[in-house]
C-alpha positions in Angstrom: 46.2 -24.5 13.5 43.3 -26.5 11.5 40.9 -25.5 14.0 42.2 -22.1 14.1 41.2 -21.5 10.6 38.1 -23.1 11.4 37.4 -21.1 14.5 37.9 -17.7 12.0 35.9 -19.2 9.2 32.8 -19.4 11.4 33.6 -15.8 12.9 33.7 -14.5 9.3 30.5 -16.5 8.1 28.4 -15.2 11.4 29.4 -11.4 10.6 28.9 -11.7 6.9 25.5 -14.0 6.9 23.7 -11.9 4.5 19.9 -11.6 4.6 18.0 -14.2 4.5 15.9 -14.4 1.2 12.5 -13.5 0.9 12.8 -11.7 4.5 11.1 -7.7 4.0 14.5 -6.4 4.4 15.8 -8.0 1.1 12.8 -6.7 -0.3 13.1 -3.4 0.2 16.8 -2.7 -0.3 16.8 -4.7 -3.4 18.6 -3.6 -6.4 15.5 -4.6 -8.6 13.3 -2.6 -7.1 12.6 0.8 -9.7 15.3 3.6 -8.2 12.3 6.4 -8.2 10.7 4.2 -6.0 13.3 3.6 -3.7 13.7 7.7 -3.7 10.1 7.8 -1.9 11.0 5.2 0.8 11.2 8.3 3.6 8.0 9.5 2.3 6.5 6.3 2.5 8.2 4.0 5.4 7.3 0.7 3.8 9.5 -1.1 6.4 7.7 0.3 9.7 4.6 -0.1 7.6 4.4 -3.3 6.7 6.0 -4.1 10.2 3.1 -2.4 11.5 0.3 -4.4 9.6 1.8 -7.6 10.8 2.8 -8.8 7.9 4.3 -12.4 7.5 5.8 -14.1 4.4 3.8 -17.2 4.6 0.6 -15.1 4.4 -2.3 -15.0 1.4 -2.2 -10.9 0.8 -4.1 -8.9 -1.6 -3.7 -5.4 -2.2 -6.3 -3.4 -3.9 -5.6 -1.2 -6.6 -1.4 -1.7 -7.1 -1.4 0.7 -10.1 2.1 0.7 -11.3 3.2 -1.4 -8.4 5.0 0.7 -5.9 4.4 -1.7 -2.8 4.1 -4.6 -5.2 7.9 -4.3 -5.8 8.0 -5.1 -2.2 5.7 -7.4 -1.3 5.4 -9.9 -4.7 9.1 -10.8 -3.7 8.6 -11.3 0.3 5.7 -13.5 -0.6 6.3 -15.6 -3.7 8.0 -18.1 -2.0 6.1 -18.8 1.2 2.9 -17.4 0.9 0.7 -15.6 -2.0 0.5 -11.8 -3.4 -2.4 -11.2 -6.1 -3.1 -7.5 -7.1 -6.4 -6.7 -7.2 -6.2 -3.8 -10.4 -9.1 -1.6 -11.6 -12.6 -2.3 -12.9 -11.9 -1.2 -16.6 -15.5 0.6 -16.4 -14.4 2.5 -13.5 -13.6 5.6 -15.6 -12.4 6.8 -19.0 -8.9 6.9 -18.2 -8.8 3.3 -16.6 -8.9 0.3 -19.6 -5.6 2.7 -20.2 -4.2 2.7 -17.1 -4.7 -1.5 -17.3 -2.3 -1.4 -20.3 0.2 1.0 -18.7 0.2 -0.7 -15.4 0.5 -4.4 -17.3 3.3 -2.9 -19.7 5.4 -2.0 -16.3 4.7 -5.1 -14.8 5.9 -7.1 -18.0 9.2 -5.5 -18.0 9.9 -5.5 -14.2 12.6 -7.5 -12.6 9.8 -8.7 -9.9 6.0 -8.4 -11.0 6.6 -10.2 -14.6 4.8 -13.0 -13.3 2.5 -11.3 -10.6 -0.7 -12.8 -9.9 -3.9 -10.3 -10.9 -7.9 -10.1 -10.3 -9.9 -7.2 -10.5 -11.6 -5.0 -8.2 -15.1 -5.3 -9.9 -17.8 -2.7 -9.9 -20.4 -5.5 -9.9 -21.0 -8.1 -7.5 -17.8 -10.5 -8.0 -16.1 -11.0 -5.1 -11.9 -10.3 -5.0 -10.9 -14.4 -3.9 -13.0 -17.1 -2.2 -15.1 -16.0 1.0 -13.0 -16.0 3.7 -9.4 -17.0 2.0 -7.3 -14.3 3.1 -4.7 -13.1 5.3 -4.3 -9.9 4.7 -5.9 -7.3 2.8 -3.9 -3.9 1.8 -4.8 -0.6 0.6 -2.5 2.8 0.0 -4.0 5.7 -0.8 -7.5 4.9 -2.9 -9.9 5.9 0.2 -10.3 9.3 -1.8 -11.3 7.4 -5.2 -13.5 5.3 -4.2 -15.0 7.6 -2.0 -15.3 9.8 -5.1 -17.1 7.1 -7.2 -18.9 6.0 -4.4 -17.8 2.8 -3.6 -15.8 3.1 -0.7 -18.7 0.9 1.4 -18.7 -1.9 -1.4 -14.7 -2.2 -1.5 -14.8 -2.5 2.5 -17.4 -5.2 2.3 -15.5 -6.5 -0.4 -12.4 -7.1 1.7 -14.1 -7.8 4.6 -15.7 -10.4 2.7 -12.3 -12.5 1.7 -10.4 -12.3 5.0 -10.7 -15.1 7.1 -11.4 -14.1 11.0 -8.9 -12.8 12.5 -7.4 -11.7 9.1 -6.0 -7.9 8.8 -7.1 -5.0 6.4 -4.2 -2.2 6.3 -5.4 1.1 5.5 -2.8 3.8 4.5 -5.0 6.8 3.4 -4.1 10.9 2.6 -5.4 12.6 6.0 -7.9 15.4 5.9 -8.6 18.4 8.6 -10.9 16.5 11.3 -14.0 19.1 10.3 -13.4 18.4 6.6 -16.5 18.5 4.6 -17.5 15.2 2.1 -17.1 17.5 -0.8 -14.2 18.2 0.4 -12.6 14.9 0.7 -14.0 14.4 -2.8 -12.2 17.3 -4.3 -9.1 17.5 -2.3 -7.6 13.4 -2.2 -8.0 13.9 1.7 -9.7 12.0 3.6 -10.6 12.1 7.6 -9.5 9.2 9.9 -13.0 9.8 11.3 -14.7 8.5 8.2 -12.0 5.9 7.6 -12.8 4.3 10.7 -16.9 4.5 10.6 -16.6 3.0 6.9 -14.5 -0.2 8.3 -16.6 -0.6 11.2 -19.6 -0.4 9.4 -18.8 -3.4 7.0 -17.8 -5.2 10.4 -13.8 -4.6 11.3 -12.3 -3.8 14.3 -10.2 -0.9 14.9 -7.2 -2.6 16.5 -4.0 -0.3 15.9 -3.1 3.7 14.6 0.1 4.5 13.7 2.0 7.7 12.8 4.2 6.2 10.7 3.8 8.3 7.7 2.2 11.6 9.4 4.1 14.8 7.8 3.5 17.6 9.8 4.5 19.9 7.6 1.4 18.9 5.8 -1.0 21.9 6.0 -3.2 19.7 3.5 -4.7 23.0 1.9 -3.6 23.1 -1.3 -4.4 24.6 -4.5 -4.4 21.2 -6.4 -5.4 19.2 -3.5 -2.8 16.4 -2.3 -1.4 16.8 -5.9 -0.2 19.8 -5.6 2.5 18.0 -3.8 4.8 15.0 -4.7 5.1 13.1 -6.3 2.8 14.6 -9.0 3.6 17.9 -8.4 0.6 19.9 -10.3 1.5 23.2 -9.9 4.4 22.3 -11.9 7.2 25.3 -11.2 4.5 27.3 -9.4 5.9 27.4 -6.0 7.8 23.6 -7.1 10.4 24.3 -4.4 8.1 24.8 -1.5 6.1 21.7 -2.2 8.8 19.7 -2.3 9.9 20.7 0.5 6.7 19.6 2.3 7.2 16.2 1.1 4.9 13.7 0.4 1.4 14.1 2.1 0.0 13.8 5.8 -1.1 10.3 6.3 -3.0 8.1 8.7 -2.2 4.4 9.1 -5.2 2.3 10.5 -5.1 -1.4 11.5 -8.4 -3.0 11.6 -8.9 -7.1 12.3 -12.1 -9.0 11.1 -13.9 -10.5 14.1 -12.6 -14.4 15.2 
């Protein structure tokens, strides 16, 4: 009888093993992760995602430009233990709006559940690199191509990442997807950018193109908006001008490009 209880013991333990911590899975269905955030997670597929990028816990990752830290939820808690997360936040000369957005963004992070004590550097405008040459796993970006291809520094934030990843290392591009025939001005004014140019920016600072996903595509997304990808959500710029048909659409089209930096 002893071993019987036994024997059921071990059958209960093996079907209600929970998930192991710091695995992606806890990190994603957390309960500390912000709700509204969790409410994108079909827009934004951070799962097949990060799956997608390769991404391992015991890994040295920075991402550029967390802002208010949707991903960073994510992936401070799968790598604190193992491995290292740092954010890499903006260049408070970037524009007007930015030495506020610093405050904002550092305000959120204090009174989160998981980025309180998140590591930070900055994404410099001058010639200071993001970590030491050649120290990096990973490298990750989500939707800034359109910025910095605004401001004009698209080229130095490639080099820039190309620069800290050791060979072999990854950089994970997640980017709003323009028309194929869409014009520079264009991308400028609309938050779209081709997966032509995308691709000839990383290669020209020296990566690979090793992987394309669809993982976030949205067909629905005509990407000819009024507003440009804010018309749509989350930001929703039309406010109730046509509200219900953009949200409808969802969350933007999106390429997902893997690119490795030469052994």
């Amino acid at each position: 009888m002893k071993n019987l209880f036994i024997s059921l013991g071990f059958v209960i333990l093996m079907f209600t093993k929970p998930i192991l911590a710091g695995s992606l899975e806890t990190a994603i269905v957390s309960s500390d992760r912000t709700h509204e955030y969790m409410a994108r997670d079909k827009y934004r597929h951070p799962r097949e995602t990060l799956n997608f990028f390769g991404i391992k816990s015991n890994m040295s990752v920075i991402e550029l430009w967390p802002s208010r830290g949707w991903y960073s939820e994510i992936l401070e808690p799968f790598l604190g233990v193992e491995g290292e997360f740092v954010g890499a936040g903006f260049d408070p000369n970037y524009a007007s709006w930015t030495p506020k957005a610093i405050k904002r963004n550092a305000k959120l992070r204090a009174n989160s559940k998981t980025l309180s004590a998140m590591k930070m550097t900055i994404l410099s405008l001058d010639n200071i690199p993001l970590a030491e040459k050649e120290s990096i796993d990973m490298v990750l970006t989500f939707r800034n191509l359109h910025n910095w291809l605004k401001a004009e520094i698209l080229m130095d934030v490639f080099n820039k990442s190309y620069d800290v990843l050791k060979p072999g290392g990854i950089f994970g591009v997640v980017e709003h997807r323009a028309l194929p025939n869409s014009s520079i001005d264009n991308m400028k004014k609309s938050g779209y950018v081709t997966e032509k140019l995308a691709i000839e920016y990383a290669q020209n600072a020296g990566f690979i193109l090793i992987a394309k996903s669809e993982i976030n595509a949205n067909s629905k997304d005509g990407t000819l908006h009024p507003k440009g990808v804010w018309t749509l959500p989350p930001t929703l710029r039309m406010g109730e001008e046509d509200k219900d048909k953009y949200i409808a659409i969802g969350e933007s089209d999106r390429m997902t490009l893997k690119f490795r930096k030469p052994n």
